[in-house]
N, C-alpha and C positions, 0 to 999 in steps of 0.2 A: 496697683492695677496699671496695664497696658492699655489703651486708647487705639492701637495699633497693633497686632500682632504679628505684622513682617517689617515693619518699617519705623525706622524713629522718625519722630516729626523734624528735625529738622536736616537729615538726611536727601540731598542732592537729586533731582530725580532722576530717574533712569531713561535713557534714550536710546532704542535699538535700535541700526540701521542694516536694515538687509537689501544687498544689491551685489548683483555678481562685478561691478565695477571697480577696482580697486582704487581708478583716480576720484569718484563721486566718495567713498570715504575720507578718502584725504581730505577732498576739497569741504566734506561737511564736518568734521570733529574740528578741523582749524577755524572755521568760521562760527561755530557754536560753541568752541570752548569760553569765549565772555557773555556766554548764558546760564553761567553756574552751572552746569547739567553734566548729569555722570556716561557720555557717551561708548556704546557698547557695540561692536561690529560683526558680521556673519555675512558671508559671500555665497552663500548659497542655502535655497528656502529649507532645506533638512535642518542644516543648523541654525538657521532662524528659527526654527520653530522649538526645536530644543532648548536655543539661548532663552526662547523667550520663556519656556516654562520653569528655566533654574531661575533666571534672574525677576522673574515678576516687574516688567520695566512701566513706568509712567506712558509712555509713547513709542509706538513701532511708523519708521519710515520704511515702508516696502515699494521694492520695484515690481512691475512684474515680470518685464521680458526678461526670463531669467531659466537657464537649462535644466531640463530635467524637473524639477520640483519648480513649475512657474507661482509669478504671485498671487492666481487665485488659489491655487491648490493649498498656497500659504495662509491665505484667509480665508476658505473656507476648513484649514485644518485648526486654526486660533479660534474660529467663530463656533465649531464644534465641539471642541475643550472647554471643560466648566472652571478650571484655573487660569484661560485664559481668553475667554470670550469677552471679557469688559475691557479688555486693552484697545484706549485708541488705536487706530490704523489710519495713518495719510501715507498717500499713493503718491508715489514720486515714481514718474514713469513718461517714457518718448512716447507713447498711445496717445493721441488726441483725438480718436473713433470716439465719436459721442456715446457709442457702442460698449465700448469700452468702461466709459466711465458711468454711464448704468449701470452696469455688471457688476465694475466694482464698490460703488456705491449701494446696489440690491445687495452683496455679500457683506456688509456691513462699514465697510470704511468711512471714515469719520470727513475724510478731506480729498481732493485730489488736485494734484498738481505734477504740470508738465513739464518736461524736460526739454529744451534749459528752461530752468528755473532763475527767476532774481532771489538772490541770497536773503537780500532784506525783506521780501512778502515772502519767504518760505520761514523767514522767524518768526514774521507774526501770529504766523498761519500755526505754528508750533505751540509759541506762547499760547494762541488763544484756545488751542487742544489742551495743553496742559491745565491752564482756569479751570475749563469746562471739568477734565477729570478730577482735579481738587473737592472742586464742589459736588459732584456725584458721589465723592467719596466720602465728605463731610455729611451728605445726607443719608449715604447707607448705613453708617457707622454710629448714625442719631438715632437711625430707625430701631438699633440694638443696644441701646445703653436705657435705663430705666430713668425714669424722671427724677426720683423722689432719693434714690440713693447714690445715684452717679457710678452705678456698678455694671458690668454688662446683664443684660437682660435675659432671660428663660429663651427665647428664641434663638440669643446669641450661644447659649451655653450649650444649646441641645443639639447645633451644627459642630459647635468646638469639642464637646465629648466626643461625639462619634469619631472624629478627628483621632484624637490625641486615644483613645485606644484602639485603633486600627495602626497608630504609629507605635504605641508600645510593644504590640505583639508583632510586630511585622521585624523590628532591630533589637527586643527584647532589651526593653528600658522600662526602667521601673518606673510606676504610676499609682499615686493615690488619689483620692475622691471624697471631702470631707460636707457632709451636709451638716447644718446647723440652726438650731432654731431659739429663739428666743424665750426664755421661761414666763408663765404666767403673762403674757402679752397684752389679754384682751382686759385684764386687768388695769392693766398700766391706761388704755385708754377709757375704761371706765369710770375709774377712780379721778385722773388727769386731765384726762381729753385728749382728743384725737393730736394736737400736737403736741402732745409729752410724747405719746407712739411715736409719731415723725421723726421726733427728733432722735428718740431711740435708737430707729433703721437707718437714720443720716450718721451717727455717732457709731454705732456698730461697723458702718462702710467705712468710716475712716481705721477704724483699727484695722479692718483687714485689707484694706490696699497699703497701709504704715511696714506691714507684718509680712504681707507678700513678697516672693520675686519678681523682677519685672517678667521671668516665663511665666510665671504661675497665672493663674486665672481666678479674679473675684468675679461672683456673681449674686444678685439676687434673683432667689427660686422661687418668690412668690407669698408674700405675706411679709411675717417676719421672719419668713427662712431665707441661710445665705446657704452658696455653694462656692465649694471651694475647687478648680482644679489644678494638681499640685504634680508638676510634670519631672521627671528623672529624680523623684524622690521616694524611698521605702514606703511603707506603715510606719515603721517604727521614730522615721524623722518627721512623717508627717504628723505622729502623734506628741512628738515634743510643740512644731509649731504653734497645733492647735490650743496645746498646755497656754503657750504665751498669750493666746486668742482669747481662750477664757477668762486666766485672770485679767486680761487688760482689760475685758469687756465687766467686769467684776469687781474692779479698784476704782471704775471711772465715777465721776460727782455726775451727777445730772440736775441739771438747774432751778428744772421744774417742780423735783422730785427730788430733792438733797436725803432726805430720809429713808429715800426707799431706793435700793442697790436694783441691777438690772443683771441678771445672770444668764448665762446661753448655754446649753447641751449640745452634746455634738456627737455626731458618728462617722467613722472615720473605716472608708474602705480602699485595700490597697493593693501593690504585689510587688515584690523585688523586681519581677521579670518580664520575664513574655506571660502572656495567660490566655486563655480558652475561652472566659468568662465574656458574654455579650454584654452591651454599654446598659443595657438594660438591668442585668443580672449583678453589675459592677453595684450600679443608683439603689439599686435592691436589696443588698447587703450593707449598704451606707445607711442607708432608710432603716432597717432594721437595729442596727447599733444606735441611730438615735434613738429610735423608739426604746430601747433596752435602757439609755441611758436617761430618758425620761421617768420610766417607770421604775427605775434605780435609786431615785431621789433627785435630779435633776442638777444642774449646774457641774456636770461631767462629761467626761469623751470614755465613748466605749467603743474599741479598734477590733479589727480582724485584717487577717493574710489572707488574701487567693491565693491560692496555689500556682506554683508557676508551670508552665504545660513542656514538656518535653519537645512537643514540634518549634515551637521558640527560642527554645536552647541551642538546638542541632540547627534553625534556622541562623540564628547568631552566631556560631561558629563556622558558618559557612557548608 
């Protein structure tokens, strides 16, 4: 499992600077390069606002007095983008109308600071933007991972589905969807107790983040179901992995329970391609092959193909 799904953790942070000045560049990538920081430049607010939404930066320094597309137009175009309304914004700008800096402070900016600026309070000023986003981003990021399995959570999974096929069908890349449930569960904490379960859904998490790619997505769906999402891969590969999933989940010792094996069922939905199928309909056809494979004898994967749609084909050939 990824903890992060655009970013490695220890990956450099991004820093955008937008200002139509070519010497305020110079003077700031030379003086913030002994900030570790992966500095990123745009001289005019269009392509700031562009840069900002390919590169997803840690921090935007924006001007405003700047032609044609000024700096509010730039923050209130970030502030109204859902990809990129959580990017700090400090205001580097010759404006000292108190006016001014209401405005841009009501549009959302994080900081403002005048021009000339001291190099050394404009680092701080930086630094202590950047903290602040670390930690925003450490708590949003907690708010969606689950306690008890260290997986991402049902909330997180159900904004990253719709995600990920609205992007398969849009560049017609293949996508499967593997639900999985644990056999005879309630059992397990009848018999054991509530922490033999525990440790089951913690033991289960580790095989399927061991077994994942860093693209792919573990989740837990809510009990002792997991969800798998399994991105630019067939049915037919995502039915070998899940193959792995099971026996590992099936060979494991459990400590509590040395006697008594622990096996999981799984239904696995998928497409080569582009597809027509809503994220709904996708979870719906996963759901049903588990169920199929529950009621088949259990401690199996039973797959199916979507069909892949013809407007995604002709949409992928351009």
């Amino acid at each position: 499992m990824t903890l992060d799904a655009s970013k490695s953790a220890d990956a450099k942070p991004i820093v955008l600077i937008v200002d139509d000045s070519p010497d305020v560049h110079r003077l700031l990538k030379a003086r913030l390069r002994v900030e570790d920081l992966d500095v990123h430049s745009a001289e005019d607010g269009a392509a700031g606002v562009a840069l900002a939404k390919s590169l997803h930066p840690s921090l935007i320094l924006l001007d405003l007095d700047m032609p044609v597309m000024d700096g509010y137009e730039v923050l209130r175009t970030l502030k109204d983008d859902q990809s990129t309304m959580n990017i700090p914004v400090i205001i580097l700008s010759g404006l000292q109308n108190a006016q001014d800096k209401v405005t841009a402070f009501d549009l959302g900016a994080v900081d403002y600071v005048t021009k000339p600026f001291d190099i050394a309070e404009l680092k701080v000023r930086v630094r202590s933007a950047l903290r602040m986003q670390q930690l925003i981003q450490m708590l949003s990021q907690r708010a969606q991972i689950d306690g008890l399995s260290g997986l991402w959570n049902r909330r997180y999974f159900d904004t990253r589905w719709t995600e990920e096929v609205s992007r398969s069908s849009r560049h017609a890349r293949a996508l499967s969807v593997a639900i999985m449930d644990l056999d005879h569960f309630k059992s397990i904490n009848d018999t054991y107790g509530h922490p033999a379960g525990d440790a089951a859904i913690q033991g289960t998490a580790r095989i399927l983040q061991d077994a994942v790619r860093q693209s792919d997505v573990a989740c837990r769906y809510g009990g002792e179901e997991f969800v798998l999402i399994l991105t630019d891969t067939a049915p037919k590969d995502a039915l070998v992995l899940c193959e792995r999933i099971r026996a590992a989940v099936e060979a494991t010792a459990w400590p509590m329970h040395p006697d008594r094996k622990v096996t999981i069922s799984i239904g696995v939905a998928g497409s080569a391609g582009a597809c027509d199928a809503t994220p709904d309909a996708w979870l719906h056809a996963a759901d049903q092959n588990l169920y199929a494979a529950k009621k088949s004898g259990r401690n199996r994967i039973v797959s199916s193909e979507l069909p892949t749609s013809t407007t995604g084909k002709l949409r992928a050939a351009g």
